[in-house]
N, C-alpha and C positions, 0 to 999 in steps of 0.2 A: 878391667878387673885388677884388684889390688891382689895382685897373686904373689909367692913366691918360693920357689924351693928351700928345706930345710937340710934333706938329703937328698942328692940324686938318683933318681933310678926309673925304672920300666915298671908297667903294673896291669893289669887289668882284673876286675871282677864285679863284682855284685856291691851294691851299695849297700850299708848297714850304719842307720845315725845312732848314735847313742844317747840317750834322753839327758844325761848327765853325764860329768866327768866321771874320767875312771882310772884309779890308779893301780898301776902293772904290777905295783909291790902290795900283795895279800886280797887282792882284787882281782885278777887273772890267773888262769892257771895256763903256765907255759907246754906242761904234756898233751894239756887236752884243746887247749885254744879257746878256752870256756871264762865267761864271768864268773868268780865265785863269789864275791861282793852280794852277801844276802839281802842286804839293807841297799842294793842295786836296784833299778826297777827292769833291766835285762837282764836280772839272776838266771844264770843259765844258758844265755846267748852265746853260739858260737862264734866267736871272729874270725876264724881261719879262712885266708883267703879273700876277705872282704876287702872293699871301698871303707873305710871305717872312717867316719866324721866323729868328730868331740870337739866341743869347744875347747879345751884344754886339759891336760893332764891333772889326775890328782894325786899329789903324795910325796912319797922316798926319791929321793933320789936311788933308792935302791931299784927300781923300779924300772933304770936302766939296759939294767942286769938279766931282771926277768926279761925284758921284750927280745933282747939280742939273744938270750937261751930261745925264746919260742920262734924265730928267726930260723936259727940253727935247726931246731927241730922241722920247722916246714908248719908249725902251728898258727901264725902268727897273721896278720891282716896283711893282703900284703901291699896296702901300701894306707897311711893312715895321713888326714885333711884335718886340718885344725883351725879353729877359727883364730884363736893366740899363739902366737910362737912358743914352743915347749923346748926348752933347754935339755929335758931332762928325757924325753921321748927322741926326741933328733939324735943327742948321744948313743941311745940302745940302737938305735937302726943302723948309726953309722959306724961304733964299736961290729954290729953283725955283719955288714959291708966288708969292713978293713981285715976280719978277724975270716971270714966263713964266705968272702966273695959271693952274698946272696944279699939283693936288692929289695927295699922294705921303705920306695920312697915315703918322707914326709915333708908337708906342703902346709902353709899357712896361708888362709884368704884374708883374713883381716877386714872384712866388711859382714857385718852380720847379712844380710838381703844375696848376696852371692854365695854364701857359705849355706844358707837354708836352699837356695836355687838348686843349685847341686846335688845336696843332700837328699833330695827329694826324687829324684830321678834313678830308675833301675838298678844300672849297670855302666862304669867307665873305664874309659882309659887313661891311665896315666903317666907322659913321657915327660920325667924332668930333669933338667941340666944347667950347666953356664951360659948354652946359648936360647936356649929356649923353655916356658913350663907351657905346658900343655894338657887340659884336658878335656877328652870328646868321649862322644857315646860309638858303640862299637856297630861299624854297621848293619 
């Protein structure tokens, strides 16, 4: 598995893929942990707490910002699987990390066949670090 952490951290919950990228700036709302992206095809999807797959981010850089507020609030996915490495998502998780000592790993597969594998399954867990990424289904 072409795996590899983006942020460090502990995770577990429910799987949620997103059909499409989604960008955290004008496209999530940080209070509610909701899509607002109308022209989204999960307009409305909660993320809070989710397994949250997307192939990659879309947008702001600003976008940083928002994920590290919904982080802070407890709104937020908590821990999100990428198929492309996101510069601009790993920044907000890891700003929320440094800043609010709350763990929002993010991970990038880089193989589409293992990232849809994944995706497609319930519920995980997710332990990622320097020495090891890891992740299993909860028994």
């Amino acid at each position: 598995m072409s795996l590899r952490y983006l942020v460090a951290g502990s995770a577990e919950g429910p799987v949620l893929a997103l059909a499409e990228p989604l960008s955290f700036w004008g496209g999530f709302d940080s209070a509610s942990g909701k899509v607002i992206d109308r022209f989204h095809p999960q307009h409305g999807a909660c993320l809070s707490g989710s397994i949250l797959f997307m192939e990659r981010g879309r947008g702001s850089s600003s976008g940083a910002s928002v994920l590290a507020e919904a982080i802070r609030l407890g709104t937020a996915p908590a821990a999100i699987i990428l198929l492309d490495a996101d510069a601009i998502i790993a920044t907000g998780a890891l700003v929320a990390q440094m800043l609010y000592r709350i763990d929002c790993p993010v991970l990038a597969i880089g193989e589409r066949t293992e990232w849809q594998s994944l995706s497609a399954l319930p519920r995980l867990v997710i332990e990622a670090g320097p020495d090891a990424v890891r992740i299993t289904q909860p028994a």
